[in-house]
Each structure stands twice: as C-alpha cells, then as structure tokens.
N, C-alpha and C positions, 0 to 999 in steps of 0.2 A: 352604299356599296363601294368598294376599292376598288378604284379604275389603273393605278402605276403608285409604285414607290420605287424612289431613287435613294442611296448612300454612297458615300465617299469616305475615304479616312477612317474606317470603322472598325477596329479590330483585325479581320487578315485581309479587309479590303482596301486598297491604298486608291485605287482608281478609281473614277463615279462609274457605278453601275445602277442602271435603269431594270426596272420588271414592269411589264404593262399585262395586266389584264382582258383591257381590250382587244377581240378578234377580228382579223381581216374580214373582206368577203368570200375569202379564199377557204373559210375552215366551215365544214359544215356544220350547217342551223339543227341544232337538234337539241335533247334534254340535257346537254352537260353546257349549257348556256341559258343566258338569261339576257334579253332585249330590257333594257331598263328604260326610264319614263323621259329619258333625253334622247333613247333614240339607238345610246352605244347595247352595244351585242357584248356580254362581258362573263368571262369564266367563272364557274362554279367551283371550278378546282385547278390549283395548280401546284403540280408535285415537282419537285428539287429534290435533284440527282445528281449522285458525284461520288467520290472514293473518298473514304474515311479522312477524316481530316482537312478534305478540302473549304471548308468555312460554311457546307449546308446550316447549319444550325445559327452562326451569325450572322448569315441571307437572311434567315427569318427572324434574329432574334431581333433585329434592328426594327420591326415593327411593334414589336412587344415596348422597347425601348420606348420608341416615339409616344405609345400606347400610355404608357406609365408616366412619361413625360407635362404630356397634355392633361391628364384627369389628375394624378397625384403627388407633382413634383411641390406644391404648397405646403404640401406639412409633410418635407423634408427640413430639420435641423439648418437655421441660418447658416450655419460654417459648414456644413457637409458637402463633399465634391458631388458633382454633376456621375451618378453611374454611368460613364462610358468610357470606353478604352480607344484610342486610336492606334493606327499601325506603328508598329514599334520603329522604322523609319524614320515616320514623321510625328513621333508622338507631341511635339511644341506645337505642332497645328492641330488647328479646331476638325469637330466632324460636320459631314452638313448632312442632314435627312431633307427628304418631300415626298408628302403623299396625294395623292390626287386622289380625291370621293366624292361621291353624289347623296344629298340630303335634301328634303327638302324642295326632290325637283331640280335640284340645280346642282352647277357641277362648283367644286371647292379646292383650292389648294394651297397646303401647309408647308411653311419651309421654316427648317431651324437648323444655325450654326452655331456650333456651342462646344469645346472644352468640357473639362473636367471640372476646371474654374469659374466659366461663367458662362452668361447666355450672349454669343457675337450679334447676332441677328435673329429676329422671329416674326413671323411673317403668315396672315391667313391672308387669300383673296378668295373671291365669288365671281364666278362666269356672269358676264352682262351682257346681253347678245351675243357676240365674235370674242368680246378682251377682255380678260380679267383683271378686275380693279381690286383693291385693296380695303381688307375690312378692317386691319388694321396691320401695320408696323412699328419694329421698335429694335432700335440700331444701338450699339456701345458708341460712346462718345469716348474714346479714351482720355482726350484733353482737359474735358469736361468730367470724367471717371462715372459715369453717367450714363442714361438711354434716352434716347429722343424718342418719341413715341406717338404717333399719328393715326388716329382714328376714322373710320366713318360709321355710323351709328353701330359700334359695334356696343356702345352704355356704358363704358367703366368711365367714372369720372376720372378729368387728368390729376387730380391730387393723388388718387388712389393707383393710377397708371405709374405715378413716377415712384411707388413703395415699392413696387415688383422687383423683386431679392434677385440678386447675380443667377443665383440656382435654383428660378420657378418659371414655370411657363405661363405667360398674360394671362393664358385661358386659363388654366389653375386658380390661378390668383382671382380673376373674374367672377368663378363658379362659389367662390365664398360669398362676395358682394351681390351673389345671385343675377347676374345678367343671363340676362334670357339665352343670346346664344351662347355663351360659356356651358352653362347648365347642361343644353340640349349636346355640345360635342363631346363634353365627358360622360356624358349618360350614354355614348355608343357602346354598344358591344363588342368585346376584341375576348375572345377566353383560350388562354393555352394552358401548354401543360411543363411550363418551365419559366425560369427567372431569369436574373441579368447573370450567376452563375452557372445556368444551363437547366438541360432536362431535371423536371422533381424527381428523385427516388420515387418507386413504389414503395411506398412503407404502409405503416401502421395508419400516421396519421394523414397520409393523403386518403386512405380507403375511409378512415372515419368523416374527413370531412367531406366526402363526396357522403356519405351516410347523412351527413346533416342537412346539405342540401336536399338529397332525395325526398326526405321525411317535411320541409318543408312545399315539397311543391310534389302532391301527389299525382295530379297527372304524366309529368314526366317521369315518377319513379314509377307508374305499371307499364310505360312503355317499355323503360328500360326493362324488367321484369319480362316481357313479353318476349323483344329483343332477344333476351341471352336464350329463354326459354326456345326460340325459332330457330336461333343459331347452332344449336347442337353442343350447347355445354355441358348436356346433363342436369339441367335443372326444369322444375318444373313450376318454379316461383322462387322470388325476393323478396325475404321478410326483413322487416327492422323492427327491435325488440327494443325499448325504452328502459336504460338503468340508470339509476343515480349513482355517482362515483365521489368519493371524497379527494379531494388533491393535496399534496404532501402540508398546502397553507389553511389546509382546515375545512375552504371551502368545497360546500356540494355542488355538484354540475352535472344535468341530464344529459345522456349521449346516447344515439342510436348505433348499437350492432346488426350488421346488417347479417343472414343468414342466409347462407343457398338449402332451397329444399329440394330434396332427392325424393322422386316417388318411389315404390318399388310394389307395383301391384295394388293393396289400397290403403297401404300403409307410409306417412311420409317423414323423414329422415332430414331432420334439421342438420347444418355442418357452418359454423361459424366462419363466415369468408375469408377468414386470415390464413382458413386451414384448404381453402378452395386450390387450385391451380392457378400457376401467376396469369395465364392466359386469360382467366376468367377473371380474375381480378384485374386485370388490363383491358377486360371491355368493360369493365362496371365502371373503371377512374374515367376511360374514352367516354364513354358516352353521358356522363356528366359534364362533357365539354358542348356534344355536339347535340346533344339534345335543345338546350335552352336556345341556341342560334338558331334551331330550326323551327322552335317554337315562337320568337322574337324576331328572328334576321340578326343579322351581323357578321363578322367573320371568327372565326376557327384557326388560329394557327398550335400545330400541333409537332413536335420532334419526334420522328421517327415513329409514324403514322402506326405500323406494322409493328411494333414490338410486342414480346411475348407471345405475336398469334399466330396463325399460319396462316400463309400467303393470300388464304382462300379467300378470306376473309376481308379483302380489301374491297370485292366484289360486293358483297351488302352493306361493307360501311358507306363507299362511295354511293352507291344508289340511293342511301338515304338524304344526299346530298341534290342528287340528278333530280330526281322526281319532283312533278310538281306536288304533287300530295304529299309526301311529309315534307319538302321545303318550299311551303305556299309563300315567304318570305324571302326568298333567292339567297339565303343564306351562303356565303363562300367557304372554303377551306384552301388554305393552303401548309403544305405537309413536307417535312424531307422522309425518305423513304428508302429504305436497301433492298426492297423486293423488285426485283426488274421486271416481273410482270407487271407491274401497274404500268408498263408501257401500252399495252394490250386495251387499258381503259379510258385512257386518254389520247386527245388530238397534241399532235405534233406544236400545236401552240400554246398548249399546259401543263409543257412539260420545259422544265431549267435545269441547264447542268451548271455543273460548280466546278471548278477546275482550281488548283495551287499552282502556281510557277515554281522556279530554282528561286526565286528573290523570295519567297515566303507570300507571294502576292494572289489573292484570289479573283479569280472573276468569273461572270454567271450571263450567261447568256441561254434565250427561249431556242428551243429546238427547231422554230421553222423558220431561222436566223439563219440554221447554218445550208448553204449552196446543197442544192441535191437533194435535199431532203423532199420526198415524194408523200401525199396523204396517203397514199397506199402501201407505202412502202413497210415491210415488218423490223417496228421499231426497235425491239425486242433482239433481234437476229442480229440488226445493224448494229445497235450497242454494245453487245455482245463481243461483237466481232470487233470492237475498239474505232468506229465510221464517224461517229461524231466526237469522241474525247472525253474527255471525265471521268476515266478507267484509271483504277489501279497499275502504274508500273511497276510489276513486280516482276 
C-alpha cells in the first residue's frame, strides 16, 4: 500500500512537494480507510483538485513515472533519454521522486534522482525497527563516469550491478537476473488510464483492448457486465463476440467485440459498443482499471475520474473502493477530478488541491493542511466560495 510520494523538479513542479496518505487521529475511523498490518490508518482514496491547467494530471503522473521507471525502464533502447521533463526554469537539473509502501509487512522507501540523461542517485531502504537501512544504493561517480553501488542482500551480483545502463533502474535491471525482491516490486500493481504524454484517447483501440482483457479474465468481465447493468446504462448484458480479422501484413488475429445488449420486453437488441454512448463506454475502459486492483490490491491512478459520466456516478464508483467486500484487498485510488461534489465523499484529508503561481510554478497541498479547515465544515460551499484556493481566476 502507498503511504506518501514526494517530487521535486518535475514538469510544472519546481519545489518538492510531499502527498501522504497516512491519516491523523484526527480524521474519522470509518470505510474510506484502511488500518494496515503496521499499524498506519491509510486512505483509500485521494482526489486532486485544482483549476485547469494547474499541474493535477502531473501530481499524478509522476507516480505512473516512477511506476514505469522501476518495472520497465530495462528494455528501454541504451541511448534513449530518461522520459521525464523538468521545470523549464531548471531544466539543467535533475528530478528527484520518493515513494513510501508497505509490502510484505514492512514499511519501504524508494528514492531516485535522475535527468533526462541519466540515473543521479537510486535508492531503496526497509524499515528496521525505528530506522531505515538501506537495501541497496547507487550514486554517479562523475570522476569515475561511473556508479558506486552498495548492497545488502538485496542478490544482484556486483559484476552485473556495475552493467546497469545510465537510463535503467537497479530494480529493472535485477528483475531480468530474476532476484527475488526485484521480481516481487515490479510485479506491483499500479493501473491507470494514461501515459507520460497524458490521458489515453477514448478510442477504438483502448475499448478493444479493455475487450481483451475482459474476455481473458471472466470473472471480472460479469462483474463489470453486472455493474453497468445496476448503474442504469440501459443495458441488460456485455457480450464479447470472437472474430478473426486479417491485418493489412497478411496476418490473422482473433479480437473480441464487445456488444451492449438492449432488452426490450423479451426480445434482446444487440448494439456494438463503438456505437454505445461515450458515457458507457467510459465506464467499460473505468472499470478495467479498477476492477483487477480490487480483485488483487494495488493502487488505481486514474485522470479525471469523472469523464464522460455524470457526477452521479462518483458515488458508486467510490464505494466500490470504500467497502470491505468488493475491496477485501484495501486497494487505493488516487484520482484528479472536476466535479466538486466529490467533496461531499471524502474527509478533508483526501482531498489535494493544485494551485499554479504567476512564475508557472505548481504546488499541491492536503486540505486539512490548510488553518480552519473544520471536519464539519461544508467543503463543497467553502470551495466554491474560493476559502481554500485552487479556483479558477477568471
């Protein structure tokens, strides 16, 4: 589970900003929390909020970053740049990410400084009692053009420690040579619904390939099926229809269309989901995200939670978060969001706003950060009413 992530340098973030998870004593104990096996009280959800353009989307995308870093930066091309962008200020300086998670029982934390050019510093530690020691590091030697690289059984022999490419993360690198905890940190689940150039298009091929996945894993596809079915889409089932398709290089390849079926009395009305409403089609790609975390655990980072649906609607997707029965796994979500009622659904400590300066500069700070903020108080009203910031000046 993700307990804080910090970034610095990142795109429109130029200052380190921190996000923590973890809840005071202060917030109450109820379903939209989760007491994990060390003890911390840690959110199930936390929504980021702010006025267009204020850097919501690169809050979150910097996890996705770190995400892709860690599991698949090895079979990125030797000469390929580092995908990250720093503040156009300080673009000569490196960026620095940290994540803090619990695996295993225990708590964990990840640090990397890195360019476009290369890796500065990389860094896991593991909670030992009170202090966190080091599983392993590995520092630029500029003089050297070099990494110094210091281990505790973390298994990658140093022969193979000192091959790690300017543009790969240890742990990448490890998970080839198969060491055990390599393996197990890229096999986390992290699923969103965008890249290091932003939100995917709804199109064609993201609805087919959520189609491929459904068809492989049929219990999640009659939930989802069930799901749109409750939600009032109008449908009364999700079928997937198996065709063989030829591709312009000759070859044939099986793909599932998926169909919404329409009853109408006791006759039922097949309609090719392409031809569905985006709305519907935006809970079918949704919940191919968030079904598998809640079937597994993991976390959920998702752009602009609410798109194409109406507001209503946040209400059941959340709860399938909150509850302990469909997420017997404490699965998380974190979301940016333009519907202000999600104020309504959440505590004042899972909830971030996002804010730009005149210098192009963003920063993000938790709602029960800022002075005044009452648990009672109607968060919704207050923001509204421009009390805490991250409003559009128009």
């Amino acid at each position: 589970m993700l307990r804080a992530f910090t970034l610095q340098n990142f795109q429109s973030f130029r200052e380190p900003v921190r996000i923590s998870l973890e809840l005071n004593r202060h917030t109450p104990d109820d379903h939209r929390s989760h007491t994990s096996v060390t003890g911390a009280r840690l959110s199930k959800a936390i929504a980021v909020i702010g006025a267009n353009a204020s850097g919501k989307t690169t809050l979150i995308k910097s996890l996705a970053f770190v995400d892709w870093f860690i599991k698949h930066s090895f079979h990125a091309k030797p000469d390929e740049p580092i995908p990250l962008a720093a503040h156009f200020t300080a673009e000569n300086e490196a960026s620095e990410f940290e994540m803090e998670f619990e695996m295993d029982a225990k708590e964990w934390r990840y640090r990397l400084v890195a360019s476009r050019d290369r890796v500065y510093s990389e860094s896991l530690h593991v909670k030992q009692s009170r202090v966190y020691s080091y599983v392993f590091t590995r520092d630029w030697d500029p003089a050297r053009k070099s990494y110094t690289v210091k281990q505790q059984q973390f298994g990658l022999l140093p022969k193979e420690a000192e091959k790690v490419r300017e543009n790969a993360s240890l742990i990448s690198t490890a998970s080839q040579y198969e060491v055990e905890l390599a393996l197990k940190l890229t096999s986390s689940p992290l699923l969103s619904n965008f890249n290091v150039m932003g939100r995917n298009t709804m199109d064609h091929e993201q609805i087919f390939r959520a189609s491929e996945y459904y068809a492989r894993n049929f219990d999640i596809r009659a939930q989802m099926a069930d799901l749109l079915h409750r939600w009032d889409f109008g449908l009364a089932d999700v079928r997937l229809e198996k065709h063989t398709v030829t591709r312009e290089d000759g070859r044939t390849e099986d793909i599932h269309i998926p169909f919404g079926i329409h009853r109408v009395g006791d006759k039922e009305h097949p309609l090719m989901f392409l031809h569905e409403s985006s709305g519907t089609q935006g809970a079918f790609l949704l919940l191919s995200k968030i079904l598998p975390a809640l079937q597994h655990g993991g976390l959920v980072v998702i752009d602009e939670l609410e798109a194409d649906l109406h507001p209503h609607m946040l209400t059941p997707i959340l709860d399938l978060l909150f509850s302990p029965k469909t997420n017997p796994h404490a699965a998380q979500i974190i979301f940016t969001c333009h519907s202000i009622e999600v104020l309504s659904l959440l505590h004042k400590a899972q909830v971030v706003l996002v804010e730009k300066d005149s210098k192009s500069e963003s920063n993000a700070w938790r709602l029960d950060s800022v002075k005044g903020v009452r648990a009672d108080d109607n968060l919704y009203a207050k923001y509204m009413a421009g009390a805490y910031g991250a409003i559009p000046q128009l």
